[in-house]
N, C-alpha and C positions, 0 to 999 in steps of 0.2 A: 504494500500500500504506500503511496506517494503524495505528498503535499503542496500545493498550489498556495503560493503566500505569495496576493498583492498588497502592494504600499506596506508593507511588516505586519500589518494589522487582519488582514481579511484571509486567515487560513481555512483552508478545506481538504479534505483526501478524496483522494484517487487512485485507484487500481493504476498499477505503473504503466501497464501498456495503454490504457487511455491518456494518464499523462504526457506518454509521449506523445502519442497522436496528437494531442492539446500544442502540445511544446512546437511542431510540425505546422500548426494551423495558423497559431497565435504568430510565430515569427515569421511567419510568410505575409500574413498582413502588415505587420508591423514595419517589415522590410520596403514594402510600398506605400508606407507613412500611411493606412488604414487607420483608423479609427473605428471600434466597435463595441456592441454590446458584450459581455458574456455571463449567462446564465447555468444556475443548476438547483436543481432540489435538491433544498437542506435534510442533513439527517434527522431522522426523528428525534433524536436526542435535546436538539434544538429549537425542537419547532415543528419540524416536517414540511415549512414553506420551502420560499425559495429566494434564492440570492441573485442580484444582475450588479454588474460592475461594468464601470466605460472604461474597456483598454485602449491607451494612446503610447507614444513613444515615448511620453516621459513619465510613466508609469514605472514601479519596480517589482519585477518580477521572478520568483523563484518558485524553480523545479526541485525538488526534495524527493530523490527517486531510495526507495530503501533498499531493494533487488540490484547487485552488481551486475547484473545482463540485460543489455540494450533488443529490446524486444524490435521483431521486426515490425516493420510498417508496412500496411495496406495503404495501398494506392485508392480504392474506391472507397476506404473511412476516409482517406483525407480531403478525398474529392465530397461524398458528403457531408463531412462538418465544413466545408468552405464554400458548401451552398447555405448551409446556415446561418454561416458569417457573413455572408454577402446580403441577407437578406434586412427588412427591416427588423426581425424580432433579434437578428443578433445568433452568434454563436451558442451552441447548447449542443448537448451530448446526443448521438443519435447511435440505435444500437448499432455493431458493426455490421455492416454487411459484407456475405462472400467473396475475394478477388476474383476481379474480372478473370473468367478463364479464357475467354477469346483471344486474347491478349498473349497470355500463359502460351495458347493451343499455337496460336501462330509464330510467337518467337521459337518452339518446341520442335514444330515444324520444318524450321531454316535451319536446326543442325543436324 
């Protein structure tokens, strides 16, 4: 489990391999000076709501990943959370979906 701490103040966990995904999403906007929401359901421990924060570049942000192994990344989770993040409700977790295998079948294919 891995921690999302904005401005020092606004901590939350996450399963490492979403963080990363997160980590993937967030810095891809951010590289193209984006601006955006991002949201999630609070633990119940808390509340059970939910939290939205405005990521910009002068934000500070930390990844707190607890697993020593850099999980791989899906191409089609990063592609749907940055249909998320483009929209207007802003970034928010969506389950993963399957890699594209057409993709997979046809690079597989050329060797």
């Amino acid at each position: 489990m891995g921690k999302f701490i904005y401005e020092g103040t606004v901590k939350v966990d996450f399963d490492d391999r979403v963080l990363s995904h997160l980590m993937v999403v967030i810095g891809s906007k951010l590289r193209r000076g984006e601006s955006f929401y991002f949201s999630w359901k609070d633990d119940p421990s808390i509340g059970n709501g939910r939290t939205t924060i405005w990521v910009h570049s002068g934000a500070s942000l930390v990844y707190k990943f607890y697993g020593s192994r850099h999980p791989q990344i899906n191409r089609a989770w990063i592609e749907a959370l940055i249909y998320t993040a483009n929209s207007t409700t802003g970034l928010y977790i969506v389950p993963e979906p399957p890699e594209h295998t057409e993709e997979r079948a046809s690079t597989d294919e050329a060797h």
